[in-house]
C-alpha positions as CSV (number, residue, x, y, z in Angstrom):
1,X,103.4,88.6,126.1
2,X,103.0,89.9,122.9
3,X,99.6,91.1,123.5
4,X,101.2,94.2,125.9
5,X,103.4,95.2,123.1
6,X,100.4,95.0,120.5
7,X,97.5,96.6,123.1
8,X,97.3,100.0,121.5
9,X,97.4,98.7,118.1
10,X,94.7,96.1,119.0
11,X,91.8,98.6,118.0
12,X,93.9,99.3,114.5
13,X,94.5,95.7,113.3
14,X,94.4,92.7,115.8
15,X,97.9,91.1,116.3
16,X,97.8,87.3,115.2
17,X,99.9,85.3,117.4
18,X,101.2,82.0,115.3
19,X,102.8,79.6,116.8
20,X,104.4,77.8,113.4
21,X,106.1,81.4,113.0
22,X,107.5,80.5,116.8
23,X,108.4,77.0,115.5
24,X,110.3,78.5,112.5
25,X,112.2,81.6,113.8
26,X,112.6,80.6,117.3
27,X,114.6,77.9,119.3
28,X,112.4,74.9,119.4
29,X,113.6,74.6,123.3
30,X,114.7,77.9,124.8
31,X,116.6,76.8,128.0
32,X,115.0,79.9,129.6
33,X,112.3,82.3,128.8
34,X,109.6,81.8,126.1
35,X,109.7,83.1,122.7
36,X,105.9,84.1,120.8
37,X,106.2,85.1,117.3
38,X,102.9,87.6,116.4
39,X,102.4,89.4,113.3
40,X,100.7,93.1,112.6
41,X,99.9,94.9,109.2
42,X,100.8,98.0,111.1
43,X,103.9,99.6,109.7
44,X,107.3,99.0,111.5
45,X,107.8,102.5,112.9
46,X,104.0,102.7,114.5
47,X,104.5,99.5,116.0
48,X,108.0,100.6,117.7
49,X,106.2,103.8,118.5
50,X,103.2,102.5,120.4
51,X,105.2,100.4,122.5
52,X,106.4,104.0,124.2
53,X,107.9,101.9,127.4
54,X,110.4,100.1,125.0
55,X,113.8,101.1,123.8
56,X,114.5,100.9,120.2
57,X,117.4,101.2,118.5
58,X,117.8,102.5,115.0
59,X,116.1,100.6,111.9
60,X,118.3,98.8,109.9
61,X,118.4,97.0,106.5
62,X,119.9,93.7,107.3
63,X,119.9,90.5,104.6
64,X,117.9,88.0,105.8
65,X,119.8,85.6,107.5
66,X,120.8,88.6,109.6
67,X,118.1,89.5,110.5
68,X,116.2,86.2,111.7
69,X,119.5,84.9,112.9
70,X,120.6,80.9,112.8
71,X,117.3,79.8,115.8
72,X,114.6,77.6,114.2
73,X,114.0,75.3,112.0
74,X,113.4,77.4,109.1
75,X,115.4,76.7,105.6
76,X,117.4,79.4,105.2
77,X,118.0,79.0,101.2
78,X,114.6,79.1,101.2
79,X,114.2,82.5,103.3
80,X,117.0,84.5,100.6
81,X,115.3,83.0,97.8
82,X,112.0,84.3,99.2
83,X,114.0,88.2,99.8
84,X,115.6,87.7,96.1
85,X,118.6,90.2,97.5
86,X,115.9,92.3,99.0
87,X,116.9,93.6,102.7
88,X,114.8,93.5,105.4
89,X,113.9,96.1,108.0
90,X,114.8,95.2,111.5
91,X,114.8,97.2,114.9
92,X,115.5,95.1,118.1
93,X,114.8,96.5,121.6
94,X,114.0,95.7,125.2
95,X,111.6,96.2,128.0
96,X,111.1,95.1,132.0
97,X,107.1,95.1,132.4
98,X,105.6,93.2,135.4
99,X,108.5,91.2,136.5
100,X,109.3,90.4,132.9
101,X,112.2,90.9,131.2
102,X,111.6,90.8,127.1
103,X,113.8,91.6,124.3
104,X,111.9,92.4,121.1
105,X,112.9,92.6,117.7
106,X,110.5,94.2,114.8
107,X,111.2,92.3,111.5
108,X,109.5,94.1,107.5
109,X,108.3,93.1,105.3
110,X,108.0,89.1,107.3
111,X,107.5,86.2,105.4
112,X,104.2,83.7,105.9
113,X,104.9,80.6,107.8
114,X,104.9,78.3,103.9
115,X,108.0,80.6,102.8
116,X,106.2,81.4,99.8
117,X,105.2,85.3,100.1
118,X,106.8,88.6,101.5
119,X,103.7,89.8,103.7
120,X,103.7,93.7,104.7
121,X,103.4,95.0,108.2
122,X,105.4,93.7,111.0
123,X,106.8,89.9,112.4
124,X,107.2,90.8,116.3
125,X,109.5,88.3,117.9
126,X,109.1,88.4,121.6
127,X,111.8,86.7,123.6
128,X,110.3,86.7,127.7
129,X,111.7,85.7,130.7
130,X,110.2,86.2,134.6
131,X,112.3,88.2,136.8
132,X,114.3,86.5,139.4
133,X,114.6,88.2,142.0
């Protein structure tokens, strides 16, 4: 869950889980795993920091469709009309934690879940699925 990513930071600025994020930027139906879509005003490199048992690769400027991919139900004329060209910030990673697998990816500046305003700090797309062993 999102909430052992965000623990560190929860002292700083308390993640806010929303799940109409995680109806918009996430498969409505994941055949495996869950997906949870939180959001932090912390800065994109202090978020990837404080999760110290993730890997991270490098930050990259990615248009937007890039970087939120084709999952969800969200509009995507709506999402590059929101950017107007502008790139967006985006480091994806992974961690095993408990018997969990999850895959992360960091998203800034995010957009709120209307489509209406750029919103700074981070979008933290957790993808998690239980260890089968």
């Amino acid at each position: 869950m999102i909430a052992y990513l965000l623990l560190p930071l929860m002292i700083l600025a308390s993640p806010s889980c929303d799940p109409a994020l995680t109806s918009l930027f996430t498969p409505l139906r994941p055949d495996v795993g869950r997906y949870e879509v939180c959001t932090t005003t912390e800065s994109l490199e202090d978020v990837a920091a404080e999760a110290s048992d993730a890997r991270f690769g490098p930050i990259e400027l990615l248009e937007p469709a890039d970087a939120f991919g084709s999952p969800g139900s969200y509009s995507r004329a709506a999402l590059a009309q929101l950017y107007g060209g502008r790139r967006v910030r985006v480091t994806r990673g992974w961690r095993e934690r408990d018997g969990r697998f999850e895959s992360i990816t960091l998203l800034s500046p995010h957009p709120d879940a209307a489509l209406t305003r750029l919103l700074p700090g981070v979008m933290v797309i957790t993808w998690t699925r239980n260890a089968t062993r």
